[in-house]
VOBA-998719 format. One record per residue (C-alpha): residue number from 1; residue in one letter; x, y, z. Coordinates in steps of 0.05 Angstrom, whole numbers. Last residue first. Example, Ala and Ser with C-alpha at 12.3 -4.5 7.8 and 13.67 -1.06 7.14 Angstrom:
 num residu   east  north     up
   2      S    273    -21    143
   1      A    246    -90    156
This chain:
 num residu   east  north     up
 539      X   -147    485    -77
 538      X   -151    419    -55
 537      X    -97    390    -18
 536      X   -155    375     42
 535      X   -185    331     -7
 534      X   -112    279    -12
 533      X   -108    284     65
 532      X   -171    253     70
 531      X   -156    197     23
 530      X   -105    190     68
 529      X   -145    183    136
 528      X   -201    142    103
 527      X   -151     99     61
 526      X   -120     81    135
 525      X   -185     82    176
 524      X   -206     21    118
 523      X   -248     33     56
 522      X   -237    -31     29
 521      X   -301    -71     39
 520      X   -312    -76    -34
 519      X   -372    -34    -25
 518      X   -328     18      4
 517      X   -273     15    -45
 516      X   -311     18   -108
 515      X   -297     89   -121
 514      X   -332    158   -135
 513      X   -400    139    -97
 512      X   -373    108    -36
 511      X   -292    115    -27
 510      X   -299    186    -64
 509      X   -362    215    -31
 508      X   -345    177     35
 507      X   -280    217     48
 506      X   -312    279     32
 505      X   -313    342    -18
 504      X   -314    297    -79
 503      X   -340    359   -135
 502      X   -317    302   -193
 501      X   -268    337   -232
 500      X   -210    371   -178
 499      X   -233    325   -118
 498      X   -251    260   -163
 497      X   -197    267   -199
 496      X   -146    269   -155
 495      X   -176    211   -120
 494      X   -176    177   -187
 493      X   -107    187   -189
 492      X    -98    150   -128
 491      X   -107     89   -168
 490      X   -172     40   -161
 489      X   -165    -33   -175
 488      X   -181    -61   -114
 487      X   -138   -112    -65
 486      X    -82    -60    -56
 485      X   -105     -8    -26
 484      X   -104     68    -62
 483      X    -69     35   -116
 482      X     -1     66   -144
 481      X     -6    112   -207
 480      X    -16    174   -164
 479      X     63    168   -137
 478      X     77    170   -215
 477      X     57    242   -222
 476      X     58    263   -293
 475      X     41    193   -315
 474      X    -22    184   -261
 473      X    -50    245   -287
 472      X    -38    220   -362
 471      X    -77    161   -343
 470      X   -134    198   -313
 469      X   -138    241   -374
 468      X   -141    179   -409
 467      X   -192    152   -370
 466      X   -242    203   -399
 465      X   -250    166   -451
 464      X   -300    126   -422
 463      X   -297    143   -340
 462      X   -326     82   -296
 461      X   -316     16   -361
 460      X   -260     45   -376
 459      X   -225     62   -318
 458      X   -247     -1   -284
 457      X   -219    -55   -339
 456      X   -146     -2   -340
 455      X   -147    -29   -265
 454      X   -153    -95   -278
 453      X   -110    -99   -332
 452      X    -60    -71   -287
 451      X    -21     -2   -316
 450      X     51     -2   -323
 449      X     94     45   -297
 448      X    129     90   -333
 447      X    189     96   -376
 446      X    168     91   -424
 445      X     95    121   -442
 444      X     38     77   -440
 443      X      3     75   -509
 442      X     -8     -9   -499
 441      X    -53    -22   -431
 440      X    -89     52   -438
 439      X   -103     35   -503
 438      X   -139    -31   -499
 437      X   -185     -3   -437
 436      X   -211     46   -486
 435      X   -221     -2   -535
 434      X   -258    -47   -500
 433      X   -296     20   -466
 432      X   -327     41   -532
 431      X   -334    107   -518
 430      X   -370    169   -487
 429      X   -339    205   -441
 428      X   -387    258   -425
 427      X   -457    230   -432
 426      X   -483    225   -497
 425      X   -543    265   -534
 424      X   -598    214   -555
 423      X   -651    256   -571
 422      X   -627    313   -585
 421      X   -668    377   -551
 420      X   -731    410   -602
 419      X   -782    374   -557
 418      X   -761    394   -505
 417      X   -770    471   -521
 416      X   -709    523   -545
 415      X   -707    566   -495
 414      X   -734    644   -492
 413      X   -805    634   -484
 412      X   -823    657   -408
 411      X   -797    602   -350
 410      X   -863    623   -303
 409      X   -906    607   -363
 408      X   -960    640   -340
 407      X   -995    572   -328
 406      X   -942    526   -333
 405      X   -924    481   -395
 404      X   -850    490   -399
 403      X   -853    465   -328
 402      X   -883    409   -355
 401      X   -837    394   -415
 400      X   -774    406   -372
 399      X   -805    349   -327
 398      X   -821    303   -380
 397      X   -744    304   -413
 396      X   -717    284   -341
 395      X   -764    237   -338
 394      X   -748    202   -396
 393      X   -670    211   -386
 392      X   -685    173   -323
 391      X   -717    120   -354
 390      X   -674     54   -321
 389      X   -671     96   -260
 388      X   -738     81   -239
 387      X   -806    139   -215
 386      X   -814    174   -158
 385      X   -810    251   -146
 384      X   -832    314   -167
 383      X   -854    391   -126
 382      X   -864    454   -172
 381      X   -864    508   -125
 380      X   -916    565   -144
 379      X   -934    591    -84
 378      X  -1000    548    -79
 377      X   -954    493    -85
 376      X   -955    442   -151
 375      X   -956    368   -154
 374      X   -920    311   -188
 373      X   -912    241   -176
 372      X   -867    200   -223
 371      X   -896    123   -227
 370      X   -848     62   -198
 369      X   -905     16   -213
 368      X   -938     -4   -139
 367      X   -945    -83   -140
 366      X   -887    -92    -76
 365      X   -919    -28    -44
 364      X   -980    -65    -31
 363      X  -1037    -24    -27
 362      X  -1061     41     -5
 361      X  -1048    112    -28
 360      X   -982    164    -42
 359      X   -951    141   -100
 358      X   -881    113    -92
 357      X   -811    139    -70
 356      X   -770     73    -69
 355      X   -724     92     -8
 354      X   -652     58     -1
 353      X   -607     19     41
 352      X   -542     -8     41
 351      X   -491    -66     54
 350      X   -425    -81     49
 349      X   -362   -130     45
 348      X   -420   -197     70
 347      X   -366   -259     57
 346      X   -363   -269    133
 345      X   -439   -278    128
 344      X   -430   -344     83
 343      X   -489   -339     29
 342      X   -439   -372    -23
 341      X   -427   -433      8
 340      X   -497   -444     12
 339      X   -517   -451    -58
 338      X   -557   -403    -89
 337      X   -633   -414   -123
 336      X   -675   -413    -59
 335      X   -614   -392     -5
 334      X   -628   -311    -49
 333      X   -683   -301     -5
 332      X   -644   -340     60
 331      X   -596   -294     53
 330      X   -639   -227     33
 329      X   -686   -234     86
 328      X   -627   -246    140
 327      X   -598   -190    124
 326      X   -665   -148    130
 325      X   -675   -176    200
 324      X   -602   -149    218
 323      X   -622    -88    192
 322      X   -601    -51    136
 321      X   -609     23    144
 320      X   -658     84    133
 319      X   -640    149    191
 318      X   -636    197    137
 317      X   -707    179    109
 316      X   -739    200    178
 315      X   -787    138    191
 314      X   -848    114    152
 313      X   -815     57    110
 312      X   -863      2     82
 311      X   -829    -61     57
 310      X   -785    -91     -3
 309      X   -728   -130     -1
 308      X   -674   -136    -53
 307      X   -636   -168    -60
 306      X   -556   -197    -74
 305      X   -503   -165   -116
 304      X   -435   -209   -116
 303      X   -370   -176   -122
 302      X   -324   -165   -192
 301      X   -359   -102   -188
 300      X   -431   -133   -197
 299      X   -453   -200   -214
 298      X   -518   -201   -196
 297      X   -559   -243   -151
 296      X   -636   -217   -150
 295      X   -701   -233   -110
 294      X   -761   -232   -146
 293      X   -830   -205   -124
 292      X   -895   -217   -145
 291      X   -917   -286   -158
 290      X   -879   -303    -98
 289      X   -798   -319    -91
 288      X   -781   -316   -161
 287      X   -710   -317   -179
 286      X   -672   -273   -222
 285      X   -596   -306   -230
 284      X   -541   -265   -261
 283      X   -500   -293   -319
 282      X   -423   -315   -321
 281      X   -416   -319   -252
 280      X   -344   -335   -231
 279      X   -346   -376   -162
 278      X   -337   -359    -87
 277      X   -361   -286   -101
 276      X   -342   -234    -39
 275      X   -406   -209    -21
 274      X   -450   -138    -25
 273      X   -520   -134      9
 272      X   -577    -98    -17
 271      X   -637    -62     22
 270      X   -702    -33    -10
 269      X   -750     10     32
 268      X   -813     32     13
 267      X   -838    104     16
 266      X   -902    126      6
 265      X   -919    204    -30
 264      X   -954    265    -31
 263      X   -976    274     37
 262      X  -1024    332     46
 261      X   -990    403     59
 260      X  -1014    441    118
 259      X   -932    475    131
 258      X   -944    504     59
 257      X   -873    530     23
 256      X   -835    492     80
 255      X   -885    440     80
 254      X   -862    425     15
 253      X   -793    415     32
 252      X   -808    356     78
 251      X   -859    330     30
 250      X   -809    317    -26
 249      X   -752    298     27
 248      X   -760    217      3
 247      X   -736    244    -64
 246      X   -715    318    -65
 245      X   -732    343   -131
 244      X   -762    409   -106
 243      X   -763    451   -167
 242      X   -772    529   -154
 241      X   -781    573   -214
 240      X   -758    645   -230
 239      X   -703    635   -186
 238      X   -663    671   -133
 237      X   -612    635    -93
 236      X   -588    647    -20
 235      X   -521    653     19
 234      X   -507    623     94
 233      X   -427    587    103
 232      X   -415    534    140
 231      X   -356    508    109
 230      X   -371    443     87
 229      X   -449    438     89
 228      X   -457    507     62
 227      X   -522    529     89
 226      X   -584    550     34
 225      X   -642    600     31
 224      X   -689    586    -20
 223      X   -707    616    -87
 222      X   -771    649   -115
 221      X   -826    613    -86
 220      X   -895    659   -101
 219      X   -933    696    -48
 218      X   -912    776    -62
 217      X   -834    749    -73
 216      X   -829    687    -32
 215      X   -748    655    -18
 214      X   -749    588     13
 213      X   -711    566     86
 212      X   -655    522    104
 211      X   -645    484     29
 210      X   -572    446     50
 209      X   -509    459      8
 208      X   -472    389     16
 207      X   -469    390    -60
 206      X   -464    447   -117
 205      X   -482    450   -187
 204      X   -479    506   -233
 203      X   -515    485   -306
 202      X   -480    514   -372
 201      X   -481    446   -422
 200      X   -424    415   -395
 199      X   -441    427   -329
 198      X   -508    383   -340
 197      X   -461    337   -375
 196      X   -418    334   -309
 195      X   -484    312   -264
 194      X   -497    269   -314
 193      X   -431    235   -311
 192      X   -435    241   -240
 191      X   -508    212   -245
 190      X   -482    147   -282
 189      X   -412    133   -236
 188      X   -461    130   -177
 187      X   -518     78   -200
 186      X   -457     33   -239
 185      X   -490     -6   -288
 184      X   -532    -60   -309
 183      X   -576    -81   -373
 182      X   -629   -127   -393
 181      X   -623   -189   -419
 180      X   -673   -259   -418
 179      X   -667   -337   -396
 178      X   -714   -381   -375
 177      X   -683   -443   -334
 176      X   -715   -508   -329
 175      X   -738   -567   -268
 174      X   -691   -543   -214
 173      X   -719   -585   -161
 172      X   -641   -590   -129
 171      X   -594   -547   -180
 170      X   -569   -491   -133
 169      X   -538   -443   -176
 168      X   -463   -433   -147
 167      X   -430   -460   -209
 166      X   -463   -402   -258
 165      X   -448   -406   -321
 164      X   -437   -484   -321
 163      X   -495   -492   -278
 162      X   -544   -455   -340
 161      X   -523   -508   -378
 160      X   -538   -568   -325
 159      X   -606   -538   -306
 158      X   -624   -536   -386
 157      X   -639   -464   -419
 156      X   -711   -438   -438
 155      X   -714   -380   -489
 154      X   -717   -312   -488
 153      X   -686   -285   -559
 152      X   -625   -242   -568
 151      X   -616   -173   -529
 150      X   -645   -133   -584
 149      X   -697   -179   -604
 148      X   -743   -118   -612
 147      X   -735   -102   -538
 146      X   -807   -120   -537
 145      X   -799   -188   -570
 144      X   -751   -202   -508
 143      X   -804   -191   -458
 142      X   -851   -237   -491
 141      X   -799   -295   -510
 140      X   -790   -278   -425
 139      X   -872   -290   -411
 138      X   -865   -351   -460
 137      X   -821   -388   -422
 136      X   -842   -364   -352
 135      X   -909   -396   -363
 134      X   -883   -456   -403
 133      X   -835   -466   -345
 132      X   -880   -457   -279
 131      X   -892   -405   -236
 130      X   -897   -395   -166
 129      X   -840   -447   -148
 128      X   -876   -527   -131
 127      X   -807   -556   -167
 126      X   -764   -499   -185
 125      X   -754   -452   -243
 124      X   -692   -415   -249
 123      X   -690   -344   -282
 122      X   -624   -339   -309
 121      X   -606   -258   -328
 120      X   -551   -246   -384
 119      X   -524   -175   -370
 118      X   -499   -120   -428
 117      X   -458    -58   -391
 116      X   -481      5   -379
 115      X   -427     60   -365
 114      X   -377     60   -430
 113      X   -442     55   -475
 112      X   -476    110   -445
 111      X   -528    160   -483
 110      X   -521    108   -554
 109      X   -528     44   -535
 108      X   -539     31   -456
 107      X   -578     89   -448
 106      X   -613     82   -520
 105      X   -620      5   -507
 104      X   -653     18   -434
 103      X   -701     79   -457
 102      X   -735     27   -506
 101      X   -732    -20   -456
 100      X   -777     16   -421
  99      X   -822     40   -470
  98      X   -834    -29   -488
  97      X   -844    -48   -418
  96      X   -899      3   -401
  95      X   -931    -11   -467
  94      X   -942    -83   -439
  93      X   -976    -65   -381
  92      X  -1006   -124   -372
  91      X   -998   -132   -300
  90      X   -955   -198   -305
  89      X   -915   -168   -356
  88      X   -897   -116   -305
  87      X   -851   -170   -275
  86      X   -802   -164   -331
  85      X   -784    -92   -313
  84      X   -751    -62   -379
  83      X   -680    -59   -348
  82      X   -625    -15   -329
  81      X   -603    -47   -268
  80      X   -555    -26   -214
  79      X   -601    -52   -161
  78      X   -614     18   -130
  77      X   -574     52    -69
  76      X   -535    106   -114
  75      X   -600    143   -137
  74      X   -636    129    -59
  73      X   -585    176    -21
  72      X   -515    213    -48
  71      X   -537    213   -122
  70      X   -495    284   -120
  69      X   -475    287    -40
  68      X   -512    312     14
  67      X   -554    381     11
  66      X   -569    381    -54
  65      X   -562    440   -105
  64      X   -583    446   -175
  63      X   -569    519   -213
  62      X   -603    533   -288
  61      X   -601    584   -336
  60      X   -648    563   -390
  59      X   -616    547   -455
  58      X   -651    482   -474
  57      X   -590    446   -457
  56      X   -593    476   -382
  55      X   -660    445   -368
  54      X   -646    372   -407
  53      X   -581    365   -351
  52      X   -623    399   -288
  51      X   -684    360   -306
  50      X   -631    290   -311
  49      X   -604    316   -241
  48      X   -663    332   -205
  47      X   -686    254   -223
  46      X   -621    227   -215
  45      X   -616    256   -138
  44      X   -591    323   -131
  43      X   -646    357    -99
  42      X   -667    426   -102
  41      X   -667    448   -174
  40      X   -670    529   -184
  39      X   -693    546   -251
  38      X   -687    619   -284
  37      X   -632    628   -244
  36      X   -617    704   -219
  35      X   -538    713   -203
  34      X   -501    740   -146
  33      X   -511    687    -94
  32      X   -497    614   -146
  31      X   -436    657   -171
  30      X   -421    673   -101
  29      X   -424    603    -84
  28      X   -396    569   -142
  27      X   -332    613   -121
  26      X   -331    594    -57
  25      X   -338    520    -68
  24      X   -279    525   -121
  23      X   -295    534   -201
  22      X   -277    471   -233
  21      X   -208    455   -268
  20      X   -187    455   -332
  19      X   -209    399   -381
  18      X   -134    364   -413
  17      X    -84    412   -367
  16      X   -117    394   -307
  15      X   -127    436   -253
  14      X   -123    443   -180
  13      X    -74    393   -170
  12      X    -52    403   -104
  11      X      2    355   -111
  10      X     12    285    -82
   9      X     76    295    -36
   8      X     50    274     38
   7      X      9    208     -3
   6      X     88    184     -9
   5      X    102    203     60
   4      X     48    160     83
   3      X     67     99     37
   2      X     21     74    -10
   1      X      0      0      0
């Protein structure tokens, strides 16, 4: 591992000779003070971020705070899937799923390619399981035909195939496997990226900046009062329109603006566990547990991906973790199609917590669709939450249209309308990350050190072409080559990065949402101290 006096002499690298540097905290600040927005986002979740990204390329002058981290709650605590939702077959809402999977191949396609990565999903079918084989046979040909044939065609698969891909399936009863694709990603790595197109394209961003109070001029919302997280620091924003995009906050912030506000919304929580894999897993399993709800292990990070659970939440969304009851869910869950030597609890590296937002009203949560829920204040605050990351461009693209759509038009005529946008505009980065990962193993420069598969794998497949500029980082200053621990593929580069390209103020916002190394089970007091030292270089 790096040495402490090596870590002493990383520079304060407050730019970067290939994309300059971002403004600094105080600077965003007084920008953020001094001018008037014509959108203020409050929330920096994928759903405030994707309306702050489609806002600002339509020309409107937008800012988007949050008072954690960028995708610092429920957006970075999903299943990592881009997918069409196979269970909403059940429902009949076959448009639903075409639409979906629509979204999934343009993200993974054409908006994302070096984030989103192509997944095989085994669907096991067991003796006296809630469905049988012809059922799920056909229902997966079904889901298939709606992606066009896109991801190949769903077919059934023999128990003894489908154990070669996957050694830990447990085979007992296992009568037939149906087999399907969808898509998976990084949660995190995709709303930075969207975070930094949203830059790209004129937005100001800040995180840890927490919404204290709203701004009223003669009854309507027109900014909020905000505390600087970091520093402490009190300024304000003033906005022609308001958009609380808060998540699990949504009512919070609209009791602020009307302290008799209705609910809006349910919550349900969804926790995930992270494991060391025992075996390689070639596909990911999706196994029924009801005629409802299916319990997932994906292959994820080089780690193992296990849940998720689903149940009513009604306490202070900051407070949601995984419970020792949850943990045992998701074990003996995943037990009905895993083998046992891969549910060991000393194999657990991690494991989180997040809130589905969900229409407010009775009923199960586990049958709720994942709709978007919006409502308007009587001052004029535009309040919108729910829906799945797997359309977030979607959403993104239906929010701008609705506030476009305003009585009075709060936003005036002077941006080019949704409608008018590209339709599949890329994410910064953009590239095929096979070849990405093939040049940074053979264009190193000599002398210099030479780059692990494994870690020149992560670059591309986390930053696209932007790994290069990583790379070149780590060739200018060979202490930021080494690993930041020596089990994961992450370089202290990336660090760099992070804190001079990525807005990482703390130690969890690189080793969390920036890295792997927390869900690996890496992010030890040592990295935490160092990587640490590393932010407080920042200039």
């Amino acid at each position: 591992m790096t040495s402490p006096t090596t870590l002493q002499s990383v520079p304060a690298l407050g730019t970067h000779p290939a994309s300059g540097s971002h403004p600094s905290r105080a600077e965003t600040r007084e920008q953020l003070a001094r001018a008037s927005y014509d959108l203020l986002v409050i929330g920096g979740g994928i759903l405030g971020i994707s309306t702050a990204w489609h806002a600002a390329q339509s020309g409107l002058r937008v800012a988007l705070v949050d008072a954690g981290d960028f995708a610092g709650a429920t957006s970075s605590a999903s299943s990592k899937l881009l997918h069409g939702g196979l269970r909403y077959l059940q429902t009949g809402a076959v448009k639903l799923v075409a639409e979906n999977h629509f979204e999934r191949r343009a993200v993974s396609r054409q908006v994302a390619p070096h984030l989103a990565n192509p997944l095989t999903f085994y669907l096991p079918v067991y003796k006296g399981g809630p469905h049988g084989a012809a059922k799920l046979g056909a229902g997966v040909f079904a889901y298939s035909a709606l992606s066009a044939f896109g991801d190949g065609v769903g077919h059934l698969l023999s128990p003894s195939k489908a154990a070669q891909d996957v050694p830990e399936l447990r085979t007992e009863n296992l009568r037939a496997v149906a087999v399907y694709g969808d898509d998976q990603m990084n949660d995190a790595r995709m709303a930075l990226m969207t975070v930094r197109a949203a830059v790209d394209a004129g937005a100001v961003v800040l995180n840890h900046a927490e919404v204290t109070g709203l701004r009223t001029t003669r009854g309507r919302v027109t900014g909020a009062e905000l505390k600087d997280r970091i520093t402490g620091e009190e300024f304000g924003v003033n906005a022609r329109l308001v958009l609380n995009a808060t998540g699990p906050w949504v009512d919070h912030l609209r009791r602020m603006e009307d302290p008799h506000a209705a609910p809006s919304i349910r919550l349900s929580k969804g926790a995930h566990l992270v494991l060391k894999r025992t075996a390689p897993w070639k596909a990911a399993l999706a196994t029924p547990i009801d005629k409802y709800r299916i319990t997932f292990a994906l292959p994820w990070e080089d780690m193992l991906l296990l849940g998720t659970t689903d149940e009513v939440y009604e306490g202070d969304p900051a407070d949601v973790s995984v419970t020792e009851s949850d943990i045992s869910q998701i074990l003996d869950e995943a037990a009905f199609s895993v083998r046992d030597q891969q549910l060991q609890r000393d194999l657990i590296t991690y494991s989180f917590a997040g809130l589905r937002v969900l229409p407010g009203g009775p009923g199960d949560t586990a049958k709720a669709k994942r709709e978007t829920v919006v409502t308007e204040g009587p001052g004029g605050m535009l309040s919108v939450a729910g829906g799945k990351w797997t359309t977030f461009r979607h959403i993104g693209r239906t929010v701008l249209k609705k506030l476009e759509e305003l009585p009075g038009r709060p936003l005036g005529d002077d941006f080019e309308p949704v409608s008018e946008l590209p339709k599949r505009l890329p994410l910064p980065g953009v590239a095929n990350p096979r070849a990405v990962e093939h040049r940074l193993l053979v264009d190193r420069p000599a002398p210099g050190p030479r780059m692990g598969a494994d870690t020149a794998r992560h670059l591309a497949t986390h930053y696209g072409s932007l790994a290069f500029d990583i790379a070149r980082l780590a060739n200018e200053h060979p202490e930021l080559a080494e690993r930041v621990h020596p089990d994961a593929p992450e370089i202290w580069a990336q660090v760099v990065w992070a804190r001079d390209q990525e807005w990482a103020e703390t130690a969890d916002d690189v080793l969390r949402r920036r890295t792997t190394l927390t869900i690996r089970g890496l992010a030890t007091d040592e990295v935490r101290a160092r990587v640490s030292e590393v932010l407080d270089k920042k200039q």
